[in-house]
Steps between C-alpha positions, in 0.01 A plus 500: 500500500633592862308551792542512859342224774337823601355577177422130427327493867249751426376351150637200475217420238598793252873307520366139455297660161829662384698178558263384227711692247833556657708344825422706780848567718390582893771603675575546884727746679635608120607143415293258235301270700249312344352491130139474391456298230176370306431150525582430105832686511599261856341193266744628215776521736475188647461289184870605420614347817819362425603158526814423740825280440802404592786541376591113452137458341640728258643397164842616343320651289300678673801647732642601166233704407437637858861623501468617109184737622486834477194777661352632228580894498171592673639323804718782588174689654546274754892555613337728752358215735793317507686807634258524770574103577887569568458817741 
């Protein structure tokens, strides 16, 4: 769902209810701003925190099958953001 701050601002409880089943998207002069989420989906989310390393921490292995990966084909969907990154 996609709402305005306006709309969010005048029942913001209708929009914290809804964020219950679905990420709420507010956005601000026509942009994405800020999502609503529930407090099990942010839980969810943060469990599959990822852990950091570098690269010498890293075995050959490993490098081998970093290089050897490919995106599954689902992926593609999001080609789209990474255009917006170069403009």
């Amino acid at each position: 769902m996609k709402i305005t701050s306006t709309q969010f601002i005048k029942t913001p409880g209708a929009y914290q209810d809804e964020a219950q089943r679905e990420p709420v998207v507010i956005t601000k002069h026509d942009r994405e701003h800020t999502v609503l989420l529930s407090a099990r989906e942010y839980q969810r989310l943060k469990r599959r925190d990822r852990q950091v390393f570098r690269v010498g921490e890293l075995s050959e292995r490993d490098v081998a099958a970093i290089a050897a990966a490919k995106a599954p084909a689902e992926a593609a969907a999001f080609n789209d953001e990474l255009e917006d990154k170069k403009a």
